[in-house]
N, CA, C and O atoms as CSV, one atom per row, in Angstrom:
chain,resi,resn,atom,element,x,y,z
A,1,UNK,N,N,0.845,-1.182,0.000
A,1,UNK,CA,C,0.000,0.000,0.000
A,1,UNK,C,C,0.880,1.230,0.000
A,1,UNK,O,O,2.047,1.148,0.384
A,2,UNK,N,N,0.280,2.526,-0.479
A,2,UNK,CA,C,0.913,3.782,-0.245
A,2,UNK,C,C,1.414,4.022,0.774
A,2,UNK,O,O,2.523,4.500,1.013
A,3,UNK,N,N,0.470,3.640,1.551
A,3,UNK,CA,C,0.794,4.594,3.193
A,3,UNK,C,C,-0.069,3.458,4.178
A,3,UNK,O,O,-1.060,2.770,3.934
A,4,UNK,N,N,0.574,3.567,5.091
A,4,UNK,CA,C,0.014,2.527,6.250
A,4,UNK,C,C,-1.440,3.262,7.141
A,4,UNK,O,O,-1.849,4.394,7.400
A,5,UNK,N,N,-1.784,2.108,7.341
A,5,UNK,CA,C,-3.218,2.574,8.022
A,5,UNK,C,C,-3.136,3.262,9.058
A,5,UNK,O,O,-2.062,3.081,9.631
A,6,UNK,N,N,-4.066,4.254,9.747
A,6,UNK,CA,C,-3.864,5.075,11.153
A,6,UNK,C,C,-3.176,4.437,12.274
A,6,UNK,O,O,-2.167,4.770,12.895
A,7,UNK,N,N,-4.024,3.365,12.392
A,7,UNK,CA,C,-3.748,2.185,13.817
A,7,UNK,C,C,-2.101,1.921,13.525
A,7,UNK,O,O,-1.209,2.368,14.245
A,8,UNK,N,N,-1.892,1.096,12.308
A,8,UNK,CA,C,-0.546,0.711,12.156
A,8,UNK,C,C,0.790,1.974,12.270
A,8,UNK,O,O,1.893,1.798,12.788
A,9,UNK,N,N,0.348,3.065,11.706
A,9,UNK,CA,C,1.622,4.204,11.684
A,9,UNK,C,C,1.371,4.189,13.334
A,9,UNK,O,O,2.306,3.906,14.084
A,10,UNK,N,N,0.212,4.473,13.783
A,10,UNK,CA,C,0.237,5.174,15.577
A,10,UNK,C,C,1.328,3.817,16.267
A,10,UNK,O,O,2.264,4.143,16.997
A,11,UNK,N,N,1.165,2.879,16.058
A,11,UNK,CA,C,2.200,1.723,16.704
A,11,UNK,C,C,3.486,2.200,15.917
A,11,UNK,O,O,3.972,3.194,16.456
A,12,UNK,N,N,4.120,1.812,14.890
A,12,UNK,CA,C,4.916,1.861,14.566
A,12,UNK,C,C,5.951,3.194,14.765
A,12,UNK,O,O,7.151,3.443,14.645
A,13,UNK,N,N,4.676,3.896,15.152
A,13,UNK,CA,C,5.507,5.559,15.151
A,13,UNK,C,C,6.703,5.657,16.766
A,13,UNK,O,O,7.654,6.348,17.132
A,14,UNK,N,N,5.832,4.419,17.336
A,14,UNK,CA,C,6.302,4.436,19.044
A,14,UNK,C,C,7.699,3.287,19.166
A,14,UNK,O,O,8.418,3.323,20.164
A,15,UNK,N,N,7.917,2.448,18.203
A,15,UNK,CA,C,8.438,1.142,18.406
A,15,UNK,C,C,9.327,1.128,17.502
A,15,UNK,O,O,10.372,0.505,17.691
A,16,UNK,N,N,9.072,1.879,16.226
A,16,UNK,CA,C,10.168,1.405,15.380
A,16,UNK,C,C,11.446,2.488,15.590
A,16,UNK,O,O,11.568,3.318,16.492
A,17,UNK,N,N,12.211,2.254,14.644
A,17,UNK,CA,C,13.637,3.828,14.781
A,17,UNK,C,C,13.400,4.781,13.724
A,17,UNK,O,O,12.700,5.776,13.539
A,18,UNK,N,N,14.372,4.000,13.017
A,18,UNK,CA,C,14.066,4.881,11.689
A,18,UNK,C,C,14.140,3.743,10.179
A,18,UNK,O,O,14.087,2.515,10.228
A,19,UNK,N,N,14.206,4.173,9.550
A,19,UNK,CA,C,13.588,3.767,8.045
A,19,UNK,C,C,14.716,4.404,6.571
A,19,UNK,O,O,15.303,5.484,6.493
A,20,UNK,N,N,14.697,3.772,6.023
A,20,UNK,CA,C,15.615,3.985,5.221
A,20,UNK,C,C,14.930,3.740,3.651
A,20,UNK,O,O,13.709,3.586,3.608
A,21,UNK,N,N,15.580,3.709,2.585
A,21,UNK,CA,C,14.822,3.920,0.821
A,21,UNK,C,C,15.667,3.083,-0.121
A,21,UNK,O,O,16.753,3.364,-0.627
A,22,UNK,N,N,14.772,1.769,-0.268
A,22,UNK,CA,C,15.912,1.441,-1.520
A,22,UNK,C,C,14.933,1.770,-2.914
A,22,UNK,O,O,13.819,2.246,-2.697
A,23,UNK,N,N,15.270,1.564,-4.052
A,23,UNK,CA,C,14.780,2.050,-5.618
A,23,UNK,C,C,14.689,0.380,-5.832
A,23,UNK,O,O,15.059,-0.709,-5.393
A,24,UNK,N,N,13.751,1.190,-7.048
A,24,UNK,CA,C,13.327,-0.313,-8.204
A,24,UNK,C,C,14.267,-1.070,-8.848
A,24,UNK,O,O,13.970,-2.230,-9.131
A,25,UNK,N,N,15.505,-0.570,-9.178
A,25,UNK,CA,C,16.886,-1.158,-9.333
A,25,UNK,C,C,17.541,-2.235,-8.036
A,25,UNK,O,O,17.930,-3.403,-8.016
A,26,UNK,N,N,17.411,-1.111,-6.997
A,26,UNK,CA,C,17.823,-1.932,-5.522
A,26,UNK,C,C,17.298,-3.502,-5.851
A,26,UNK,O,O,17.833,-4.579,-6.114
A,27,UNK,N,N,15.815,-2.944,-5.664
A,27,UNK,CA,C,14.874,-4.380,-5.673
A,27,UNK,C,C,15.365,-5.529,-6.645
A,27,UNK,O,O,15.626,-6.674,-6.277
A,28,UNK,N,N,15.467,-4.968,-8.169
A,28,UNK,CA,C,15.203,-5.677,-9.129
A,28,UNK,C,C,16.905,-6.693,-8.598
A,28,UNK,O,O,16.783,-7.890,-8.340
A,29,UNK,N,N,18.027,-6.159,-8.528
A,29,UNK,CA,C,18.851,-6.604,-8.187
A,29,UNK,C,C,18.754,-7.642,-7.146
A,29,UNK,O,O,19.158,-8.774,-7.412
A,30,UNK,N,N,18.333,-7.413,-6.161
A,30,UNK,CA,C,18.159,-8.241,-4.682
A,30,UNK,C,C,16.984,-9.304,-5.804
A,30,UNK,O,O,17.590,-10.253,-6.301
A,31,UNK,N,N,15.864,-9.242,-6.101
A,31,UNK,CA,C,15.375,-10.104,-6.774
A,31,UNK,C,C,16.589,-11.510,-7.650
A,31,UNK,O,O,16.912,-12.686,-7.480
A,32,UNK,N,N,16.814,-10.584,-8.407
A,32,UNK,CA,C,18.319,-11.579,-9.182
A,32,UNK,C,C,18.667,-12.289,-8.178
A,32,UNK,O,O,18.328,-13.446,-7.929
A,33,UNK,N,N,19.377,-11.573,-7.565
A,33,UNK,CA,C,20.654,-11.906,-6.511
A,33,UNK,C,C,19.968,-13.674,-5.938
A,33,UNK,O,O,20.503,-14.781,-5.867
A,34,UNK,N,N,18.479,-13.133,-5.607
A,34,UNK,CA,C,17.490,-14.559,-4.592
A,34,UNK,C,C,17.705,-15.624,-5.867
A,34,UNK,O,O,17.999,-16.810,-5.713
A,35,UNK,N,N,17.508,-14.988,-7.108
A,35,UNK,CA,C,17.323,-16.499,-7.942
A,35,UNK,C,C,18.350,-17.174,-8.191
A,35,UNK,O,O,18.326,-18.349,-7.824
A,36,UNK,N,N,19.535,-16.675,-8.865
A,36,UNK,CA,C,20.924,-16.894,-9.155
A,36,UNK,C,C,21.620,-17.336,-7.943
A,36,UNK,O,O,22.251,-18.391,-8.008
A,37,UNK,N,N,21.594,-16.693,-6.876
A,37,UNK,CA,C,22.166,-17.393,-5.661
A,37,UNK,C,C,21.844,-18.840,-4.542
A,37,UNK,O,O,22.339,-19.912,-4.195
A,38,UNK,N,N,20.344,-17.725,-4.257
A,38,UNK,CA,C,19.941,-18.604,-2.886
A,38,UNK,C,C,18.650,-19.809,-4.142
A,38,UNK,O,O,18.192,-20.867,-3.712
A,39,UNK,N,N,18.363,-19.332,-5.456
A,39,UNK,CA,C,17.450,-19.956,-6.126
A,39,UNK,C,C,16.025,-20.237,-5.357
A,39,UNK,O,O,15.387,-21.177,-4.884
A,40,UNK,N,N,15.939,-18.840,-5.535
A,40,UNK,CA,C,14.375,-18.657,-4.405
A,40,UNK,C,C,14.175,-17.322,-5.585
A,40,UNK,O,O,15.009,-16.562,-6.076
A,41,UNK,N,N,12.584,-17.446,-5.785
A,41,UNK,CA,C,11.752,-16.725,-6.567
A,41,UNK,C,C,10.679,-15.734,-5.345
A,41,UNK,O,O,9.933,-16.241,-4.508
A,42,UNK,N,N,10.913,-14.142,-5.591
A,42,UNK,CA,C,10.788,-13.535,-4.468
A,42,UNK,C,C,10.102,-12.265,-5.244
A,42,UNK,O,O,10.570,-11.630,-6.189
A,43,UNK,N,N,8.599,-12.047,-4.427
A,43,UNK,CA,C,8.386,-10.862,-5.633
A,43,UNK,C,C,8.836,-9.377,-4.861
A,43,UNK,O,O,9.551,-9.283,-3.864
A,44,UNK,N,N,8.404,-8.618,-5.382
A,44,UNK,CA,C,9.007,-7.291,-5.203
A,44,UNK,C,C,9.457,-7.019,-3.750
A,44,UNK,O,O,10.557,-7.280,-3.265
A,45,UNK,N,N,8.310,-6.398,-3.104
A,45,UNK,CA,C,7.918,-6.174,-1.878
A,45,UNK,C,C,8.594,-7.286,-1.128
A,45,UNK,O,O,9.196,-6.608,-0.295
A,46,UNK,N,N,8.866,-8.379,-0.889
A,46,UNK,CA,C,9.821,-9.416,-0.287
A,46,UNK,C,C,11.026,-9.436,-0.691
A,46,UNK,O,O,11.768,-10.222,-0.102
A,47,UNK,N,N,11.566,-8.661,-1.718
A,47,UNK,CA,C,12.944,-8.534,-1.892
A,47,UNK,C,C,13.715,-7.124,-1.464
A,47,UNK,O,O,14.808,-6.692,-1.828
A,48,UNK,N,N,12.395,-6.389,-0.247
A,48,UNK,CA,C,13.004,-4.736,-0.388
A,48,UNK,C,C,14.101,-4.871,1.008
A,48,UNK,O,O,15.051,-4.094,1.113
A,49,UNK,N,N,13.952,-5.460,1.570
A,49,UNK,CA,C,14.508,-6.118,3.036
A,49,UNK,C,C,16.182,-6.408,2.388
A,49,UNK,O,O,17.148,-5.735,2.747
A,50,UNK,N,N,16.242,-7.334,1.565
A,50,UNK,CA,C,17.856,-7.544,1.257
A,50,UNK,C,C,18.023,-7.175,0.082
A,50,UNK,O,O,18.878,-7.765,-0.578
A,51,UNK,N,N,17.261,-6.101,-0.518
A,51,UNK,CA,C,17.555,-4.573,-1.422
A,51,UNK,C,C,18.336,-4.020,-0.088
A,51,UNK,O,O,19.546,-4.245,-0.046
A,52,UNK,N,N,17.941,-3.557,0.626
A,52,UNK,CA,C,18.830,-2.720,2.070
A,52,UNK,C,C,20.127,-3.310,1.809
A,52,UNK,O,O,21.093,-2.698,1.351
A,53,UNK,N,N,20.087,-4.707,2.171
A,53,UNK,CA,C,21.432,-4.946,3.202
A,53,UNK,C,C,22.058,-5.332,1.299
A,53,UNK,O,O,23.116,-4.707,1.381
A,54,UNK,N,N,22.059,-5.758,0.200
A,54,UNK,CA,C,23.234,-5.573,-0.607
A,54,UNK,C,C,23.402,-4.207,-1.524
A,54,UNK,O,O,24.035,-4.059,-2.569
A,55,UNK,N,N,22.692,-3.351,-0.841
A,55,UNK,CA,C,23.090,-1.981,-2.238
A,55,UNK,C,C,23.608,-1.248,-0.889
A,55,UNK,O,O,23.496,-0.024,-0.830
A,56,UNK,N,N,23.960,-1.695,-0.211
A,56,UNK,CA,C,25.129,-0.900,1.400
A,56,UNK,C,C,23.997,-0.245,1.878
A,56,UNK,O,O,24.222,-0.180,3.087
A,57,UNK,N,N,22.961,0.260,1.681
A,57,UNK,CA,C,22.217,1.199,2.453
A,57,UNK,C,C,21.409,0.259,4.064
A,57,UNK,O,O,20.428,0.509,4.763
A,58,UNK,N,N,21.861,-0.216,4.068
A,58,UNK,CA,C,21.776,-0.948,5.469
A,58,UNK,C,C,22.729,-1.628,6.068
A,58,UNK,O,O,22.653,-2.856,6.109
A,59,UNK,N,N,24.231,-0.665,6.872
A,59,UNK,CA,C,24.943,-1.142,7.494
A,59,UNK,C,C,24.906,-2.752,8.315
A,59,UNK,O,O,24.117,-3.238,9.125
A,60,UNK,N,N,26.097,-3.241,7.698
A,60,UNK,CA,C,26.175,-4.773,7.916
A,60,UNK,C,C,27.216,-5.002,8.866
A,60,UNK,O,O,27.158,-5.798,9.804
A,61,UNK,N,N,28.417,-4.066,8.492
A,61,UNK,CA,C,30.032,-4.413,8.347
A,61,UNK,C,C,29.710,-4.725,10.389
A,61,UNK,O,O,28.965,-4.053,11.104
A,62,UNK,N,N,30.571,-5.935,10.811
A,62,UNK,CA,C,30.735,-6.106,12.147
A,62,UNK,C,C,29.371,-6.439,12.810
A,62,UNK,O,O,29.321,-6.698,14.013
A,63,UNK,N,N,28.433,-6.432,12.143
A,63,UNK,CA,C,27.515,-6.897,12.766
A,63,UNK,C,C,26.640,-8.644,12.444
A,63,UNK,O,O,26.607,-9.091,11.298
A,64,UNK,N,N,26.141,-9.260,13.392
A,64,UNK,CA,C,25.042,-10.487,12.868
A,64,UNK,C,C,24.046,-9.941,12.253
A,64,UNK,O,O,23.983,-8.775,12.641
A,65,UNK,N,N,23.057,-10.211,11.336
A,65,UNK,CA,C,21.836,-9.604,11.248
A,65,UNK,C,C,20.911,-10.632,10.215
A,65,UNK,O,O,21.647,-11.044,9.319
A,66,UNK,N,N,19.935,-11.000,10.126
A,66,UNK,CA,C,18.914,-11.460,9.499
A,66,UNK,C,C,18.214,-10.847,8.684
A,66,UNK,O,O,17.903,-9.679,8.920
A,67,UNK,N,N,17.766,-11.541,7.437
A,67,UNK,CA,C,16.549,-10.800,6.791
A,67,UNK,C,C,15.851,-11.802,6.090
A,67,UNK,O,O,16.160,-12.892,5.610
A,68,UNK,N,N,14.565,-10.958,6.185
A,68,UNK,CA,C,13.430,-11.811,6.395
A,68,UNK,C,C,12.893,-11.584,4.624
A,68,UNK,O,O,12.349,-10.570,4.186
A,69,UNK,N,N,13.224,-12.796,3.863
A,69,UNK,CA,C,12.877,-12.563,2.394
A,69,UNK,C,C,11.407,-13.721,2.060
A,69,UNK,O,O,11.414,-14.948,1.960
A,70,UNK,N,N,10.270,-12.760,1.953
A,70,UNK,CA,C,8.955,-13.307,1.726
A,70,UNK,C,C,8.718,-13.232,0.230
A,70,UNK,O,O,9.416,-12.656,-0.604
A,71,UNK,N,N,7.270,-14.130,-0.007
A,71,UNK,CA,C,6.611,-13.529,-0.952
A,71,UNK,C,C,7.062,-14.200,-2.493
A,71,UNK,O,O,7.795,-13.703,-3.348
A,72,UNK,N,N,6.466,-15.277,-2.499
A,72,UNK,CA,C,6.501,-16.040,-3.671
A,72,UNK,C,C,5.943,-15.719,-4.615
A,72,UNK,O,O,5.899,-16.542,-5.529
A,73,UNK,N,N,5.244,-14.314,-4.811
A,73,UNK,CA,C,3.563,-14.498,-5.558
A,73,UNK,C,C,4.227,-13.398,-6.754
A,73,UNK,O,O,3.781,-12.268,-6.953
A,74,UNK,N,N,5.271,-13.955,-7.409
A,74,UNK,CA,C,5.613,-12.942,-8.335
A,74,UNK,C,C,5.382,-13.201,-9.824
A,74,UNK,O,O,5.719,-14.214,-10.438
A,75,UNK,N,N,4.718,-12.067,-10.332
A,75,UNK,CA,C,4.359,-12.056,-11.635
A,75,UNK,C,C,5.563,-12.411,-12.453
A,75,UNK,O,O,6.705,-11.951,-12.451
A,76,UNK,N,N,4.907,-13.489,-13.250
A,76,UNK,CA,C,6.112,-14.153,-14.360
A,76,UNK,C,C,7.097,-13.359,-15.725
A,76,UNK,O,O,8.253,-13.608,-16.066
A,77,UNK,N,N,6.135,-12.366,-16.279
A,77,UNK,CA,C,6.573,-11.765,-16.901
A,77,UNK,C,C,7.497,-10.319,-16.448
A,77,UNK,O,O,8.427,-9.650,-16.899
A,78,UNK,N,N,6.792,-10.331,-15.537
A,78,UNK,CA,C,7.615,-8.719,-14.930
A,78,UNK,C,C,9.521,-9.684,-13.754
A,78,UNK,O,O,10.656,-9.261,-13.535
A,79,UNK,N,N,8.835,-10.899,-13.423
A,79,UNK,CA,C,9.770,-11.366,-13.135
A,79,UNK,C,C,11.312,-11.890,-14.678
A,79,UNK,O,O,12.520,-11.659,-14.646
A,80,UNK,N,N,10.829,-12.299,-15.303
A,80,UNK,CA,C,11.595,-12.489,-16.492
A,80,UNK,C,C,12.228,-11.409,-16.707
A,80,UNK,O,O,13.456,-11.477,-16.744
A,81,UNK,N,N,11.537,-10.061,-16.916
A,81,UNK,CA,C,12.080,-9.182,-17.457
A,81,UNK,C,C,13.291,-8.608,-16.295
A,81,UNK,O,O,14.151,-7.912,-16.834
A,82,UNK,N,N,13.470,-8.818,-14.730
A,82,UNK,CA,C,14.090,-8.763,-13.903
A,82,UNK,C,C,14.861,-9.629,-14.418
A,82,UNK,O,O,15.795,-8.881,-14.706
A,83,UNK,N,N,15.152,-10.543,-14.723
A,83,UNK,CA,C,16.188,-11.599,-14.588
A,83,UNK,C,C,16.923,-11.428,-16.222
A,83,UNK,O,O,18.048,-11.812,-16.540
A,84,UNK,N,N,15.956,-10.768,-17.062
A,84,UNK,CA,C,16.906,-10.352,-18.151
A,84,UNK,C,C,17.806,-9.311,-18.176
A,84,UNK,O,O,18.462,-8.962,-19.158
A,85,UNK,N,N,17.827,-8.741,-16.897
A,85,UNK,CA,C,18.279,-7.300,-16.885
A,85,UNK,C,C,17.579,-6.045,-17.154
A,85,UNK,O,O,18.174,-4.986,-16.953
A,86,UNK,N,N,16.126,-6.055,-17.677
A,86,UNK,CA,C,15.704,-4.927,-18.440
A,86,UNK,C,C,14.768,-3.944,-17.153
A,86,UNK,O,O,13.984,-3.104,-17.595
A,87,UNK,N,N,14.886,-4.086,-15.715
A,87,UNK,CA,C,14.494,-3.348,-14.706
A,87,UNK,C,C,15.428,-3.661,-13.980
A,87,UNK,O,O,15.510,-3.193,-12.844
């Protein structure tokens, strides 16, 4: 969604830190990266998590950290065109 619902921002506004921005490139990359590597098919929105941690915009260096890669439900053609390079 655009923007998170009232209830959800009022929690999140109290609990979370801060927030950071990866791009449609970030994604499309971290997408690749799941098939070619780990060979896991990951649609957008489940690949924005380790969009962060490999385009550096989510400090790693010295630390453990996890990420949580969801979301099988990816369109075939827009996925192809990710894996051809053309997004």
């Amino acid at each position: 969604t655009p923007q998170p619902g009232v209830l959800t921002f009022e929690i999140n506004r109290h609990l979370l830190g801060e927030g950071l921005v990866v791009d449609n490139r970030n994604v499309a990359d971290a997408m690749r990266f799941a098939f070619e590597v780990l060979k896991l098919v990951i649609e957008p929105g489940g690949a924005v998590a380790l969009a962060a941690v490999l385009s550096g915009k989510l400090p790693t260096r010295g630390r453990n950290i996890g990420v949580i890669i969801s979301g099988g439900n990816a369109d075939a053609s827009l996925f192809a065109r990710v894996l051809r390079g053309e997004i």
